[in-house]
N, CA, C and O atoms as a DFTB+ gen file, in Angstrom:
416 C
 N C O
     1  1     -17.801     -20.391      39.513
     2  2     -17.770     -19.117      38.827
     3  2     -16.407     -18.475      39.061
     4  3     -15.816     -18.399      40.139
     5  1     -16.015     -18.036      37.897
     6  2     -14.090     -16.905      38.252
     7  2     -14.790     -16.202      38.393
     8  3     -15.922     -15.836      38.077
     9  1     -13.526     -15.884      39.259
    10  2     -13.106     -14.397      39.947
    11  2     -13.025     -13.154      38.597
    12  3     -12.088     -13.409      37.840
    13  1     -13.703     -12.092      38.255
    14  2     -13.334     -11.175      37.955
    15  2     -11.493     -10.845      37.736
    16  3     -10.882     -11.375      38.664
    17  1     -10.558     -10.118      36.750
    18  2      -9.869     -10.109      37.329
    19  2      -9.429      -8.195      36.266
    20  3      -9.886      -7.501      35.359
    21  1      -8.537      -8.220      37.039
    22  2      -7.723      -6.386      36.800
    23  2      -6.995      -6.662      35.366
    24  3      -6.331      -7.643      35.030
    25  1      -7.279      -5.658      34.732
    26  2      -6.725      -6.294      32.856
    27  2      -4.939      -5.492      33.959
    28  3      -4.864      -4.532      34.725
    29  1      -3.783      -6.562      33.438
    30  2      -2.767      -6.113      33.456
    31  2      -2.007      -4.727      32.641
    32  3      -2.703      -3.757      32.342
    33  1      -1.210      -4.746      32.473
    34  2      -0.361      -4.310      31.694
    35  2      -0.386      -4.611      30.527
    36  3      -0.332      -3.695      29.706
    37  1      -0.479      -6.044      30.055
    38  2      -0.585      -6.608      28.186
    39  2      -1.997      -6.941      28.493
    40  3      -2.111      -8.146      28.267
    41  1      -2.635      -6.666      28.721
    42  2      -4.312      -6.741      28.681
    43  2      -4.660      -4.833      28.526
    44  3      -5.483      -4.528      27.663
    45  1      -4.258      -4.103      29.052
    46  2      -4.006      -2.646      29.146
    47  2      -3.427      -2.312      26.972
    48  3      -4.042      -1.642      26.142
    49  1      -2.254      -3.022      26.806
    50  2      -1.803      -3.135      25.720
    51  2      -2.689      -3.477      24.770
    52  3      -3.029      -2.618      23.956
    53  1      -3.133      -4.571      24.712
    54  2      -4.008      -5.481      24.147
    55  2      -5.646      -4.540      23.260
    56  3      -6.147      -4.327      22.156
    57  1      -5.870      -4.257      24.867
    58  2      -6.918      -3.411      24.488
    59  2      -6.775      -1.867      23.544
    60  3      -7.576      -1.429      22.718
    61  1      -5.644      -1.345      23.942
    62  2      -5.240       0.009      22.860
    63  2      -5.191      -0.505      21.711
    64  3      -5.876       0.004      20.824
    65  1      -4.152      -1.946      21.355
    66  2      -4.187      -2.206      19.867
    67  2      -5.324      -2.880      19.356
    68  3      -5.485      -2.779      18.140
    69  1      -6.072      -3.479      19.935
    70  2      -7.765      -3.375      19.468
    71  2      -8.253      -1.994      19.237
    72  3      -8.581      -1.568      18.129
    73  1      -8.281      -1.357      20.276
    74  2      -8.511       0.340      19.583
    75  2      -8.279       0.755      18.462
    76  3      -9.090       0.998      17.569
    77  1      -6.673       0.900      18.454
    78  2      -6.223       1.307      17.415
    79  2      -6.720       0.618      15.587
    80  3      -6.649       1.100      14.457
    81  1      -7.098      -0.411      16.031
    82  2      -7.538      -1.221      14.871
    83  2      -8.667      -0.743      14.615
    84  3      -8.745      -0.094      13.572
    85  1      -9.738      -0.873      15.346
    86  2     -11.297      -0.513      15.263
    87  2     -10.714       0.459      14.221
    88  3     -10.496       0.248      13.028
    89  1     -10.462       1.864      15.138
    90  2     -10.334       3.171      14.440
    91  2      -9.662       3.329      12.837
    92  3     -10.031       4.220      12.072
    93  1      -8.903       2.585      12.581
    94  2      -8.155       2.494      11.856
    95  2      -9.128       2.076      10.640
    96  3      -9.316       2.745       9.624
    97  1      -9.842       0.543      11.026
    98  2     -10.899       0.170      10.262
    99  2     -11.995       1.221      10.016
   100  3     -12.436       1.382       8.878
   101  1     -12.314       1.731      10.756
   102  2     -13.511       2.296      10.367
   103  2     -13.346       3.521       9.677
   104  3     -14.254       3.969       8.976
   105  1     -12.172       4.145       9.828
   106  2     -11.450       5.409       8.703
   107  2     -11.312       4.646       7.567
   108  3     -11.326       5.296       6.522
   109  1     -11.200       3.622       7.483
   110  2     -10.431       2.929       5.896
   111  2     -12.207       2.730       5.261
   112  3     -12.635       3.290       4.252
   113  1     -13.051       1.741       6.221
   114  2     -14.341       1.681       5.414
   115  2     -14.964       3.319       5.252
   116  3     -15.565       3.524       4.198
   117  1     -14.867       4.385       6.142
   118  2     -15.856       5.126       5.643
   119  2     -15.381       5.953       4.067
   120  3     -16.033       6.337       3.096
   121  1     -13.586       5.978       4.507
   122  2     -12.988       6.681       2.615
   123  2     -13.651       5.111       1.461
   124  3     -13.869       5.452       0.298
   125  1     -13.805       4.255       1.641
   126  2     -14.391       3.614       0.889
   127  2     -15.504       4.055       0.222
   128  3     -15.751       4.314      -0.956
   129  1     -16.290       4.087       1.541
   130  2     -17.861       4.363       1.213
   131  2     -18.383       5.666       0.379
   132  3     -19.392       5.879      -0.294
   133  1     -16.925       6.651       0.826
   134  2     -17.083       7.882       0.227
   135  2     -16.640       9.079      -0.716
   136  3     -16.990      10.164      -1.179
   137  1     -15.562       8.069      -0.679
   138  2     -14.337       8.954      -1.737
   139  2     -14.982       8.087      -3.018
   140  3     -15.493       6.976      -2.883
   141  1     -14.864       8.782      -4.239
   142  2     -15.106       8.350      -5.528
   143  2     -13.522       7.310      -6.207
   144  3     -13.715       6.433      -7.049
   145  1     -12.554       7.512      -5.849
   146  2     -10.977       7.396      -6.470
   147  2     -10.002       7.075      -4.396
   148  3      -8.953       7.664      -4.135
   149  1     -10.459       6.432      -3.694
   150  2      -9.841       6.600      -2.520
   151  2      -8.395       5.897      -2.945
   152  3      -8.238       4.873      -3.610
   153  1      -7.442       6.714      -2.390
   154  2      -6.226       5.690      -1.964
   155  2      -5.891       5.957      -0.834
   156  3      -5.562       7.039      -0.348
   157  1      -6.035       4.145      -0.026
   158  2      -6.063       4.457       0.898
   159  2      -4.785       3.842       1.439
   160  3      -4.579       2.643       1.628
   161  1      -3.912       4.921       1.669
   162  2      -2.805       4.576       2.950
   163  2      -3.226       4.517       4.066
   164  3      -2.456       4.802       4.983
   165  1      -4.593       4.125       4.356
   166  2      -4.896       3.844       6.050
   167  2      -5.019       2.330       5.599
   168  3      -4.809       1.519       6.500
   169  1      -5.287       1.883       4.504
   170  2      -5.460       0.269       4.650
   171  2      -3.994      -0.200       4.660
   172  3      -3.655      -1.138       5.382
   173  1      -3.336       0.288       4.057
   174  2      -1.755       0.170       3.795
   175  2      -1.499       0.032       5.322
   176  3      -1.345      -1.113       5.746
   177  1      -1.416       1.390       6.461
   178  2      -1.069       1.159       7.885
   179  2      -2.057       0.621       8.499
   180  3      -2.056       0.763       9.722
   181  1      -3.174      -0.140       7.883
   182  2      -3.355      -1.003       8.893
   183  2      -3.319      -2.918       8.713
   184  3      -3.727      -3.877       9.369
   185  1      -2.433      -2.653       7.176
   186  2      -1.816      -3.994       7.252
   187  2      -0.436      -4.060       7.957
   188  3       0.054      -5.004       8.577
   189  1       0.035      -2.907       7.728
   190  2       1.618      -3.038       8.715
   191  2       1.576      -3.336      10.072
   192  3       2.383      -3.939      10.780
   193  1      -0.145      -2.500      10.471
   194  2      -0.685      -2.921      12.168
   195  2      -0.559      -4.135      12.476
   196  3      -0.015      -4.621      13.467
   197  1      -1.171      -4.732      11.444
   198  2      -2.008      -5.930      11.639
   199  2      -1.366      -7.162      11.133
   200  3      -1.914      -8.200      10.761
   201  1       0.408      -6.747      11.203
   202  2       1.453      -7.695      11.085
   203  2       1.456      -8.810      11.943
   204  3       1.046      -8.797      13.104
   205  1       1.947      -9.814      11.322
   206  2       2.305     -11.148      10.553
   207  2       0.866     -11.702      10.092
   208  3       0.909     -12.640       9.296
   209  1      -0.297     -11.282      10.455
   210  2      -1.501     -12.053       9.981
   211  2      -1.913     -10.960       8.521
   212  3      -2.389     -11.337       7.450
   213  1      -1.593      -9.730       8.873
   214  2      -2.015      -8.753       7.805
   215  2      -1.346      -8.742       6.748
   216  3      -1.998      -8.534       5.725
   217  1      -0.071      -8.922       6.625
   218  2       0.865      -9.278       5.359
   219  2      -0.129     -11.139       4.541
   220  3      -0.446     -11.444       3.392
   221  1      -0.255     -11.817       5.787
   222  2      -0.410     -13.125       4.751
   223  2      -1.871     -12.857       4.282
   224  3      -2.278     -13.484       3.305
   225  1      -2.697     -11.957       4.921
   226  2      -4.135     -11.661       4.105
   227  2      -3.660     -11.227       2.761
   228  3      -4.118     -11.452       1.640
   229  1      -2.512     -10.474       3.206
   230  2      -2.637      -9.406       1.503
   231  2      -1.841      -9.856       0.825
   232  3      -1.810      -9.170      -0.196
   233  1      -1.009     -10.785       0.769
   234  2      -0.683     -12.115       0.153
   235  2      -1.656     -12.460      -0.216
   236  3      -1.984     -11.864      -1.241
   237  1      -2.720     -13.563       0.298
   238  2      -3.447     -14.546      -0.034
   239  2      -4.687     -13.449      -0.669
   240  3      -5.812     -13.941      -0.755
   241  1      -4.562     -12.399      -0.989
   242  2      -5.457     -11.860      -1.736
   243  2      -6.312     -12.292      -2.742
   244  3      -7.521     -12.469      -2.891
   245  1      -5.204     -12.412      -3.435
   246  2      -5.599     -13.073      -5.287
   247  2      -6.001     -14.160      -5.246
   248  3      -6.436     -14.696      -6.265
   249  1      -5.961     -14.903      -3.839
   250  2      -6.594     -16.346      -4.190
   251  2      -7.970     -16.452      -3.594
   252  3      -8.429     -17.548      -3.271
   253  1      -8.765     -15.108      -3.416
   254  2      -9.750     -15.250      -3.106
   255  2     -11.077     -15.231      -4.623
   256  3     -11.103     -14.584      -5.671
   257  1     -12.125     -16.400      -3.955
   258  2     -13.349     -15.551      -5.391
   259  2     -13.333     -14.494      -5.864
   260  3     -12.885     -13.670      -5.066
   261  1     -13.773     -13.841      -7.357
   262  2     -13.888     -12.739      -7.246
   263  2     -14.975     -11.932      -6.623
   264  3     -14.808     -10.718      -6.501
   265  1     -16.327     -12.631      -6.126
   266  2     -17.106     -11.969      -5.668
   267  2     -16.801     -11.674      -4.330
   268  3     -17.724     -11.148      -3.708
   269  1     -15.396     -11.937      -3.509
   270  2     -14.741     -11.775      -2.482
   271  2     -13.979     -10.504      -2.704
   272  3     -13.943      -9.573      -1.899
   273  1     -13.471     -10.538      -3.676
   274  2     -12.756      -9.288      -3.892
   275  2     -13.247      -7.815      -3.249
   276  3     -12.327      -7.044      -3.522
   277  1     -14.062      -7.239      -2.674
   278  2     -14.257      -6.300      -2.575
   279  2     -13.438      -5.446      -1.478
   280  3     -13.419      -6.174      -0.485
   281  1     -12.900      -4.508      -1.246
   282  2     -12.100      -3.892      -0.596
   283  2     -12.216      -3.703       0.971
   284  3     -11.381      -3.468       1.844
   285  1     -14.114      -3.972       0.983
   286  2     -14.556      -3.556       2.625
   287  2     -14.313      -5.276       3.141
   288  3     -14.086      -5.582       4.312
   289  1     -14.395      -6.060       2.246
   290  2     -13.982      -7.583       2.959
   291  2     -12.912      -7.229       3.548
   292  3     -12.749      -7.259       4.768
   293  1     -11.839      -6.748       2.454
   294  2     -10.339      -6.660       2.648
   295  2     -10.138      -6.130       4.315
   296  3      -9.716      -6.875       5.199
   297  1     -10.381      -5.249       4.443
   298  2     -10.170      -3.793       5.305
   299  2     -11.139      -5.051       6.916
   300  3     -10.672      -5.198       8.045
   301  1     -12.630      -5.769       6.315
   302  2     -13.288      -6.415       7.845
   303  2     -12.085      -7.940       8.006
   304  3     -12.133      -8.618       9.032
   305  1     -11.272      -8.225       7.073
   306  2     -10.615      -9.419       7.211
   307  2      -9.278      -8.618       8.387
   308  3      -9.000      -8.756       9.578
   309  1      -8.813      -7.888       7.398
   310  2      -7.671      -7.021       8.382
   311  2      -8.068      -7.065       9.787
   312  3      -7.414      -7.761      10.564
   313  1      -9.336      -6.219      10.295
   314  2      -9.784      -5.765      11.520
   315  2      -9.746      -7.003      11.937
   316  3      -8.828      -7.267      12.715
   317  1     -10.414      -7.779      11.674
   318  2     -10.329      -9.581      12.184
   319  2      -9.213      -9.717      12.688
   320  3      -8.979      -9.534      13.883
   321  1      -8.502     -10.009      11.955
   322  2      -6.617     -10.697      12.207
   323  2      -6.462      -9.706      13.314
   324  3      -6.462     -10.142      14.465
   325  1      -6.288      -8.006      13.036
   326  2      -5.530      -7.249      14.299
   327  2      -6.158      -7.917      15.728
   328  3      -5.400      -8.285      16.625
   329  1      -7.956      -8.054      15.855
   330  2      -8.361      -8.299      17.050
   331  2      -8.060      -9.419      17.668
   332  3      -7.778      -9.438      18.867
   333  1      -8.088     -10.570      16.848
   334  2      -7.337     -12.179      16.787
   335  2      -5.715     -12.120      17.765
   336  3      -5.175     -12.878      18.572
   337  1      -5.356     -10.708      17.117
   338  2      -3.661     -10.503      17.728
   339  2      -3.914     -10.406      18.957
   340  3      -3.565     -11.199      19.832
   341  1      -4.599      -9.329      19.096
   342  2      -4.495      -8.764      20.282
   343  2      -5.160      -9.719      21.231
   344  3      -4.617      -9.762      22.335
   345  1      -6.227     -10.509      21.065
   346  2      -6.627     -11.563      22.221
   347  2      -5.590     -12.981      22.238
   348  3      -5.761     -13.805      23.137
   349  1      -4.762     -13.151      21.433
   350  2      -3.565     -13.989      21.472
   351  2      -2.614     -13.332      22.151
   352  3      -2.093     -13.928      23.094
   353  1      -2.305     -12.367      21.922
   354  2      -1.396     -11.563      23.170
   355  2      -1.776     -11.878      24.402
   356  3      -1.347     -12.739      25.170
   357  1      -2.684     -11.037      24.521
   358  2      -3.812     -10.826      26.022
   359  2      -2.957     -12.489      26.721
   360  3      -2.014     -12.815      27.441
   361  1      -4.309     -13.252      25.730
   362  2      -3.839     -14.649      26.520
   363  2      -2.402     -15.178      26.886
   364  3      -2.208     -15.722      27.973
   365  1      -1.484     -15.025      26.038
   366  2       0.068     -15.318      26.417
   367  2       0.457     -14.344      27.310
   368  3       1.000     -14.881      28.276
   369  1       0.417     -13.184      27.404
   370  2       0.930     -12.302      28.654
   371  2       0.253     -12.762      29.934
   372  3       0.988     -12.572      30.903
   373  1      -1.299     -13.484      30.339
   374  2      -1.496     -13.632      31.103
   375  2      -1.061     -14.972      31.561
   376  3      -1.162     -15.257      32.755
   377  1      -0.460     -16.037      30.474
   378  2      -0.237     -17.547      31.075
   379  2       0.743     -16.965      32.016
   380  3       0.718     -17.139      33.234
   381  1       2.004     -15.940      31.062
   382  2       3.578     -16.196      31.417
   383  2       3.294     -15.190      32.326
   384  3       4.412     -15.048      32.821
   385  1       2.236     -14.011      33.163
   386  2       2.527     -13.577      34.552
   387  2       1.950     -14.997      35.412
   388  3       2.675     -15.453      36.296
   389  1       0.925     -15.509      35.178
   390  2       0.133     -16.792      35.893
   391  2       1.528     -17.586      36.261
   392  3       1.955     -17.716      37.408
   393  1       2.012     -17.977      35.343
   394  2       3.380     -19.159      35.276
   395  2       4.394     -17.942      36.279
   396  3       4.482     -18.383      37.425
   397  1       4.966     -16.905      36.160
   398  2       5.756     -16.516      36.932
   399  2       5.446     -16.000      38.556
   400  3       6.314     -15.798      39.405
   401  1       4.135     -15.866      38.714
   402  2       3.900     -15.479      39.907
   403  2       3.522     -17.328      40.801
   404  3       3.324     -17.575      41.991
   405  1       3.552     -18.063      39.853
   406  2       3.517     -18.838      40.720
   407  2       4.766     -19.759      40.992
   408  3       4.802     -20.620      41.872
   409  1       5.725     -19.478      40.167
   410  2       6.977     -19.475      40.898
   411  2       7.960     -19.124      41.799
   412  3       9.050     -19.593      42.125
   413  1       6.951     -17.705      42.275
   414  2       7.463     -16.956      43.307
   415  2       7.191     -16.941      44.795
   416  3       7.796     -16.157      45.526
């Protein structure tokens, strides 16, 4: 069984920009759900968030079905990719302290 361990600094990071995503997502689905005409510049900043995976979603847009098309896919695909980031971070900040503290 591991040891428990103390979220670092990019685990500390990691977790805000998961935050920040949730929140972000869930402002973008509820103007969905509720505005009649929404434009939403929160989906806009949270593809810029949710950079280099969030640009190639909204790229690869048009090549989805159209019964894919719907905007709350759009907005749960986004949230996907940002959280994807942030546990790919997580994990690389913890190899390269693992790898440097054991060079020391």
């Amino acid at each position: 069984m591991t040891k428990p361990h103390k979220p670092g600094s990019g685990g500390c990071l990691a977790l805000a920009y998961s935050g920040l995503v949730l929140a972000l997502g869930i402002y973008s689905i509820v103007v969905l759900l509720t505005v009649q005409d929404p434009i939403l510049l929160s989906g806009v900043a949270l593809i810029y968030l949710t950079f280099p995976l969030g640009w190639l979603i909204w790229q690869a847009w048009d090549l989805l079905p159209i019964g894919l098309t719907n905007p709350i896919v759009l907005v749960l695909l986004l949230m996907g990719a940002g959280w994807f980031q942030a546990w790919a971070v997580s994990r690389l900040v913890r190899r390269l302290t693992r790898r440097g503290g054991e060079s020391a």
